[in-house]
C-alpha positions as CSV (number, residue, x, y, z in Angstrom):
1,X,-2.7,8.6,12.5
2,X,-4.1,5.9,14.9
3,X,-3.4,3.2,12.0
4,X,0.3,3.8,11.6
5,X,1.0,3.8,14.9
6,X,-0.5,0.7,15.6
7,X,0.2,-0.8,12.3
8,X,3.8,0.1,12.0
9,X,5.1,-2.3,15.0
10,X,3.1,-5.5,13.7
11,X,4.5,-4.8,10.3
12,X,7.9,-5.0,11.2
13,X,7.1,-7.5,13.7
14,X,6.1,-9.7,10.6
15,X,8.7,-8.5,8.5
16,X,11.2,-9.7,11.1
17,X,9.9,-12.5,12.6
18,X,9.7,-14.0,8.5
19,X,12.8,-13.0,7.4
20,X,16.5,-14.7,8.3
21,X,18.4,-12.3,10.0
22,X,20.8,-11.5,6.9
23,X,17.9,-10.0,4.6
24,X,15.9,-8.1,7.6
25,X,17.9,-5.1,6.8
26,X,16.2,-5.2,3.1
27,X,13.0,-5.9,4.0
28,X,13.1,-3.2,6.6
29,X,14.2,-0.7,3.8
30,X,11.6,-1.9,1.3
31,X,8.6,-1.8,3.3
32,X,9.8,1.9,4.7
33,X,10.1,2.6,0.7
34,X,6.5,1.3,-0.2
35,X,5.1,2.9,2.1
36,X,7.0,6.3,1.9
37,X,6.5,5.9,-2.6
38,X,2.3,6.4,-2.2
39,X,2.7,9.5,-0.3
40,X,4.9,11.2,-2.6
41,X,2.9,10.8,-6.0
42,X,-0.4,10.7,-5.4
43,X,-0.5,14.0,-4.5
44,X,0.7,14.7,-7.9
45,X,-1.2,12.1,-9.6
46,X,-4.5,13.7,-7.9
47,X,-3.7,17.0,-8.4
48,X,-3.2,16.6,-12.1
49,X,-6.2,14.8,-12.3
50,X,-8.5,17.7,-10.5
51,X,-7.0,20.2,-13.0
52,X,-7.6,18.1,-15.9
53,X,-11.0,16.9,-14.9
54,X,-12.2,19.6,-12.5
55,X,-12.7,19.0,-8.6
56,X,-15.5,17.2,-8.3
57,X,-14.8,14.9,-11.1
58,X,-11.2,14.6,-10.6
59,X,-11.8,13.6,-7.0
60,X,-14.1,10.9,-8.2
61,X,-12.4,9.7,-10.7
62,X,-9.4,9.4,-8.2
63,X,-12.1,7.7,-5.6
64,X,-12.8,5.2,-8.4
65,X,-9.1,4.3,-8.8
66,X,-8.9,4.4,-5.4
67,X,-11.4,1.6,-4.7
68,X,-10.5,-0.6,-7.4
69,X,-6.7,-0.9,-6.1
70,X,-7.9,-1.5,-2.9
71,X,-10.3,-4.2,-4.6
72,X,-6.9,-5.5,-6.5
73,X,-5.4,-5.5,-3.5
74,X,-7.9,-7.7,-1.6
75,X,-7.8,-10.1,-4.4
76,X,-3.8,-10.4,-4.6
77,X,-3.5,-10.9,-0.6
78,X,-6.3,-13.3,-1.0
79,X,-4.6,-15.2,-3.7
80,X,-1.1,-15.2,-1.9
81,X,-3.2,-16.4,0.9
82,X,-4.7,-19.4,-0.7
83,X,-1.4,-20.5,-2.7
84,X,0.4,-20.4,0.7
85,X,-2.3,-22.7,2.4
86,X,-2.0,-24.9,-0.3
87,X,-5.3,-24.3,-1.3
């Protein structure tokens, strides 16, 4: 709870502060969707996955998944990071 409220005004600080004033609107909309989209299936995903596998291997196997997107992720903002310094 602490994260998305502080989280939430720096994001769409950045998101309008990058974009011209004609496409805010969009970003706005698909930054509200990608962060709305997680919250809605993974629920599903992980309870599927604790009645097919049981609870304690269904919650790790969803801890597993969980740390290599967050792993993915690191590498992908990394990347975007180094391509936009010109690295």
């Amino acid at each position: 709870m602490a994260w998305q409220s502080m989280a939430s005004p720096a994001i769409f600080a950045v998101i309008g502060d990058s974009l011209p004033q004609e496409r805010r609107a969009m970003g706005f909309t698909l930054q509200s969707i990608l962060k709305r989209v997680p919250i809605v299936i993974a629920p599903i995903i992980g309870g599927a996955m604790i009645a097919s596998l049981g609870i304690v291997q269904g919650v790790r196997a969803g801890l597993l998944i969980t740390l290599g997107l967050a792993a993915l992720t690191f590498l992908l903002v990394l990347e975007s990071r180094h391509r936009h310094q010109g690295f």
